[in-house]
C-alpha positions as CSV (number, residue, x, y, z in Angstrom):
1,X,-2.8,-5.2,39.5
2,X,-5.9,-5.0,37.3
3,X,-6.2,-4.3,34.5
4,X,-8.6,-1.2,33.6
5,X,-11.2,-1.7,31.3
6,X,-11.3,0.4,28.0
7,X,-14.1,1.4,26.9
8,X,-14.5,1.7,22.9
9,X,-17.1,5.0,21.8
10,X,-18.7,4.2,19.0
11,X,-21.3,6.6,16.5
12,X,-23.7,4.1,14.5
13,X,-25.7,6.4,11.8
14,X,-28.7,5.0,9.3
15,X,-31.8,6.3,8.6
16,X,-32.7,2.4,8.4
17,X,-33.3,2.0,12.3
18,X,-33.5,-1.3,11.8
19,X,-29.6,-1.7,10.2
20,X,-28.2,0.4,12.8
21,X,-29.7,-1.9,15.5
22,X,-28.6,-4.6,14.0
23,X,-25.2,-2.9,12.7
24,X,-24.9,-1.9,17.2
25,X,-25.7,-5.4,18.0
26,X,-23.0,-7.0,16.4
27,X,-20.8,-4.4,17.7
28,X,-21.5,-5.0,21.5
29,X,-22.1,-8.7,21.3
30,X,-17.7,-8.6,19.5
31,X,-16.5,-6.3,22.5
32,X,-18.5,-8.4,24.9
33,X,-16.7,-11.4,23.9
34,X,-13.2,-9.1,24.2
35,X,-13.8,-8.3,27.7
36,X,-14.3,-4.7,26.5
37,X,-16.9,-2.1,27.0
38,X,-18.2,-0.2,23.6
39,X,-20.5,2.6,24.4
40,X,-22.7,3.4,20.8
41,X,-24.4,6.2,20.1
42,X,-27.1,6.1,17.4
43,X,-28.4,8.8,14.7
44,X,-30.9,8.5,12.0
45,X,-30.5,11.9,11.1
46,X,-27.6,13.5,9.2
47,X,-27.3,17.0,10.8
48,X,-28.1,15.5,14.2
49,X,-24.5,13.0,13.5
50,X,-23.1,16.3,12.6
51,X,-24.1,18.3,15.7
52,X,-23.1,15.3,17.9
53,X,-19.3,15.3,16.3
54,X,-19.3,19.1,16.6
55,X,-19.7,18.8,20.6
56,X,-17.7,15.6,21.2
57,X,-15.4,14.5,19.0
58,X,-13.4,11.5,19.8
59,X,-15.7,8.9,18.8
60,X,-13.2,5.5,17.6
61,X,-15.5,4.9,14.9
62,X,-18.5,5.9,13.2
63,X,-20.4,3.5,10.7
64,X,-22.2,5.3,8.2
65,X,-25.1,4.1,6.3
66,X,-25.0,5.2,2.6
67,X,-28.1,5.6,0.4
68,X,-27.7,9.2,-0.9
69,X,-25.4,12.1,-1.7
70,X,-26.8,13.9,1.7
71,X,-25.4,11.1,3.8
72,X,-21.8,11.6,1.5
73,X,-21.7,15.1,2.6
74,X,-22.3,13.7,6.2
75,X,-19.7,11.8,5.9
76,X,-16.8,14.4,4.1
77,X,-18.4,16.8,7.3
78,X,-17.7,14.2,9.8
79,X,-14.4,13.6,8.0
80,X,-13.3,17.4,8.4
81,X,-14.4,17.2,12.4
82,X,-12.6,14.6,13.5
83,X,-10.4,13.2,10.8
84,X,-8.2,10.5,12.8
85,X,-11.7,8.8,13.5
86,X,-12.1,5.4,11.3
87,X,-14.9,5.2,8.8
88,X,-16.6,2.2,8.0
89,X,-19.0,3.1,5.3
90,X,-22.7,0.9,5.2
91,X,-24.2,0.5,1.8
92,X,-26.9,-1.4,-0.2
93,X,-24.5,-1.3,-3.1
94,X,-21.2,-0.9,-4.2
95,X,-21.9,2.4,-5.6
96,X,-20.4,4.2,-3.0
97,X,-17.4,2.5,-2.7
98,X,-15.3,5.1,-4.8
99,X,-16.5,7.8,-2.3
100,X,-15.5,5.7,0.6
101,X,-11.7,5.5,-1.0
102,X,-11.7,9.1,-1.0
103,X,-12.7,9.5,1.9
104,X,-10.0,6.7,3.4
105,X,-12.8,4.5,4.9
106,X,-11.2,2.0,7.5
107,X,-14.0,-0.4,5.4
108,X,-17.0,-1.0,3.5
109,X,-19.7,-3.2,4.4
110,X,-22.6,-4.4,1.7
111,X,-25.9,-4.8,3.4
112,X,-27.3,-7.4,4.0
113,X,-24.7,-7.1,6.9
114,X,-22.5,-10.0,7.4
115,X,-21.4,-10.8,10.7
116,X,-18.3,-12.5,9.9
117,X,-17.4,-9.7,7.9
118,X,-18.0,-7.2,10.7
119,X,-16.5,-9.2,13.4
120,X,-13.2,-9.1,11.2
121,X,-13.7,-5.5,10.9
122,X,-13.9,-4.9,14.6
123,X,-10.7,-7.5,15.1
124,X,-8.4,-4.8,12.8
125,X,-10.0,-1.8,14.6
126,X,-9.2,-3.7,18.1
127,X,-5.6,-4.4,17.2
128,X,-5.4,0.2,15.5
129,X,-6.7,0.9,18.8
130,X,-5.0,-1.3,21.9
């Protein structure tokens, strides 16, 4: 019998276009290479991340670009929607890294974005979520 394929629903958020295409890339090229199907959904606007959690919630992960306190309260909102989903916080800087701790972020990722580092990312998430 064969086996059905999952597929893995994914919310990318950055106002830098550009680092969530490249954060989405990484992302489909890793689940490609699994045999598995991730469906992404990208924002570049905080309430329109918010409004799309309010309507469907069961997103596995969202990764959150981090540049300013409006996209911490994005994240603590999205937190209080769907709080099982895991967090994996995008940042220029460490700066944010406290907030992500309270906010129990599955990871942090330093831009530039490392794709080793994601990849191993995605490998912890696969094995939370099979």
């Amino acid at each position: 019998m064969e086996e059905k394929t999952k597929s893995w629903l994914f919310a990318v958020f950055d106002k830098d276009q550009n680092e969530s295409e490249i954060a989405s890339q990484y992302i489909l090229e890793f689940y490609k290479t699994k045999g598995k199907q991730a469906e992404i959904s990208l924002f570049y606007d905080t309430q329109e991340i918010i409004n799309a959690f309010r309507r469907q919630n069961n997103f596995t992960a969202v990764f959150i670009g981090m540049r300013s306190m409006d996209e911490v309260d994005a994240a603590w909102d999205l937190r209080k929607i769907a709080p099982k989903c895991s967090l994996v916080i995008m940042s220029d800087c460490g700066d944010y890294a406290m907030e992500g701790y309270r906010l129990d972020a599955f990871d942090y990722w330093l831009k530039p974005l490392d794709e080793k580092k994601i990849y191993k990312t995605l490998e912890r998430l696969n094995k939370v979520f099979c």
